[in-house]
C-alpha positions as a Markdown table, in Angstrom:
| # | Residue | x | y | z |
|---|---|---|---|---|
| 1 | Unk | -24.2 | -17.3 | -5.3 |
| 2 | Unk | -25.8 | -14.0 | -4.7 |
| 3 | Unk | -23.9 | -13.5 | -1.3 |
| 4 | Unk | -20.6 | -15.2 | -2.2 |
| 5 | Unk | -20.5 | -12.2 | -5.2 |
| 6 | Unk | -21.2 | -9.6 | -2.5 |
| 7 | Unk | -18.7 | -10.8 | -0.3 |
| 8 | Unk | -15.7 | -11.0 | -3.1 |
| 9 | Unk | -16.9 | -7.7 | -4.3 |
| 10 | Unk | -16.6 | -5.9 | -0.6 |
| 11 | Unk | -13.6 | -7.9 | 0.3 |
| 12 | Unk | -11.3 | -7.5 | -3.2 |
| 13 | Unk | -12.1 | -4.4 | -5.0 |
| 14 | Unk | -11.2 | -2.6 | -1.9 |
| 15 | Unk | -7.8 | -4.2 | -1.3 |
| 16 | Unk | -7.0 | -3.5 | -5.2 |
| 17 | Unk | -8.6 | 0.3 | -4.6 |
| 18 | Unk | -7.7 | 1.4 | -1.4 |
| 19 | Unk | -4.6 | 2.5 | -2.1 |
| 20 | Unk | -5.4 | 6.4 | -2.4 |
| 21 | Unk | -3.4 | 8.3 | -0.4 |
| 22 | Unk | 0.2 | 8.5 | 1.3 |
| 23 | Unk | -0.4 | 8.2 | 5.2 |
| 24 | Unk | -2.3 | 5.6 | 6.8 |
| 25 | Unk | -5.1 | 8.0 | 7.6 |
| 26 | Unk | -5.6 | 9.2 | 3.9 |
| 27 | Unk | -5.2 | 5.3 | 3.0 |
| 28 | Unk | -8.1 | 4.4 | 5.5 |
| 29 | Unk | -10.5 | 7.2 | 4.7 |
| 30 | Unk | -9.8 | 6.5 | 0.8 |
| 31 | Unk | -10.4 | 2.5 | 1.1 |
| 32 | Unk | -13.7 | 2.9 | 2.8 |
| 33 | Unk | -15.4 | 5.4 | 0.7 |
| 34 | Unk | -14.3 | 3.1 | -2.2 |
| 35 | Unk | -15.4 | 0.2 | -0.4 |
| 36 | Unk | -18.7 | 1.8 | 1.0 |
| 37 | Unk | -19.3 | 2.6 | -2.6 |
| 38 | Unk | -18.5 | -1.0 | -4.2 |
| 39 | Unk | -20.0 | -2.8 | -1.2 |
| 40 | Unk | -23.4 | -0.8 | -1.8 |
| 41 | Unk | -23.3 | -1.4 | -5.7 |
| 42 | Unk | -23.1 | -4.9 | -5.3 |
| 43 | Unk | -25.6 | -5.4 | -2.6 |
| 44 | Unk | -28.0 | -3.5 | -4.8 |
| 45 | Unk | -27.1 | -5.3 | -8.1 |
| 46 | Unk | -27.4 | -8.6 | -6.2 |
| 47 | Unk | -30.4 | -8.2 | -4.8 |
| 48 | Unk | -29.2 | -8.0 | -0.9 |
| 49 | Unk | -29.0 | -5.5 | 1.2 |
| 50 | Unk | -26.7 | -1.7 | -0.1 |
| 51 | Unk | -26.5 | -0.8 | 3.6 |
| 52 | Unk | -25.1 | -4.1 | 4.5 |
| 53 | Unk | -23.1 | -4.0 | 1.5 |
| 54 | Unk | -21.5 | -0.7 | 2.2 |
| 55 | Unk | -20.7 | -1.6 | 6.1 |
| 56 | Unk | -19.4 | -4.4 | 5.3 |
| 57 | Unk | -17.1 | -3.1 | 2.2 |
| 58 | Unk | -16.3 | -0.2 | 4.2 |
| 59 | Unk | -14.6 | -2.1 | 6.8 |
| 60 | Unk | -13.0 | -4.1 | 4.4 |
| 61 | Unk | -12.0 | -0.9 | 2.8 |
| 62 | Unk | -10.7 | 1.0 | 5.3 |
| 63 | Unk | -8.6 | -2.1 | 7.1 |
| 64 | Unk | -7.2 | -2.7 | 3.4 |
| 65 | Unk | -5.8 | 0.6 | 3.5 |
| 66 | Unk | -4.9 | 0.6 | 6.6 |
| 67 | Unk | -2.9 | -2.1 | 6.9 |
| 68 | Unk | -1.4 | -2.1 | 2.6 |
| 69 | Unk | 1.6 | 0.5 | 2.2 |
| 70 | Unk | 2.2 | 3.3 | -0.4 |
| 71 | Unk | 4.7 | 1.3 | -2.0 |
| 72 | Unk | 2.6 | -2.1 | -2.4 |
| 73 | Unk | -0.3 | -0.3 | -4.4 |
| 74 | Unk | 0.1 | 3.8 | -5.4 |
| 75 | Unk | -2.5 | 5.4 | -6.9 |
| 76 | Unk | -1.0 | 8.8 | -6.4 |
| 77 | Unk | -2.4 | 11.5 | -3.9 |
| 78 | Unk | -5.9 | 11.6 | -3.2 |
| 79 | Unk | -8.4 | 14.4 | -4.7 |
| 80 | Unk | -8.6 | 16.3 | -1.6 |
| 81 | Unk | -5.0 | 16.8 | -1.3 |
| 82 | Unk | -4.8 | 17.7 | -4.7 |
């Protein structure tokens, strides 16, 4: 159960999250420090491994906003274009 949580928590709240930004770049760079983050949180709260947690919701974060546009999820610009 433990890594079943970890995995939904890398893999979703990214793709719900990773929509900081207005260019693909910004997008990107916003979904994997969010999923870096969440991935880290829940390794650590689970009991596995934060590092492994943050890879892997960092990859999920970054392709989430990579491949998601503006117009599907918009969070507004992100803080350091603000």
């Amino acid at each position: 159960m433990k890594a079943s949580f970890l995995l939904s928590a890398a893999l979703l709240l990214p793709l719900a999250l990773s929509a900081c930004g207005e260019s693909k770049t910004d997008r990107g760079l916003s979904g994997a420090a969010i999923g870096a983050g969440v991935g880290a949180a829940a390794g650590a709260v689970t009991g596995g491994s934060p590092v492994t947690g943050a890879v892997v919701g960092g990859a999920a974060g970054a392709a989430a906003g990579v491949l998601t546009d503006e117009h599907d999820v918009n969070l507004g610009k992100p803080v350091w274009k603000k």
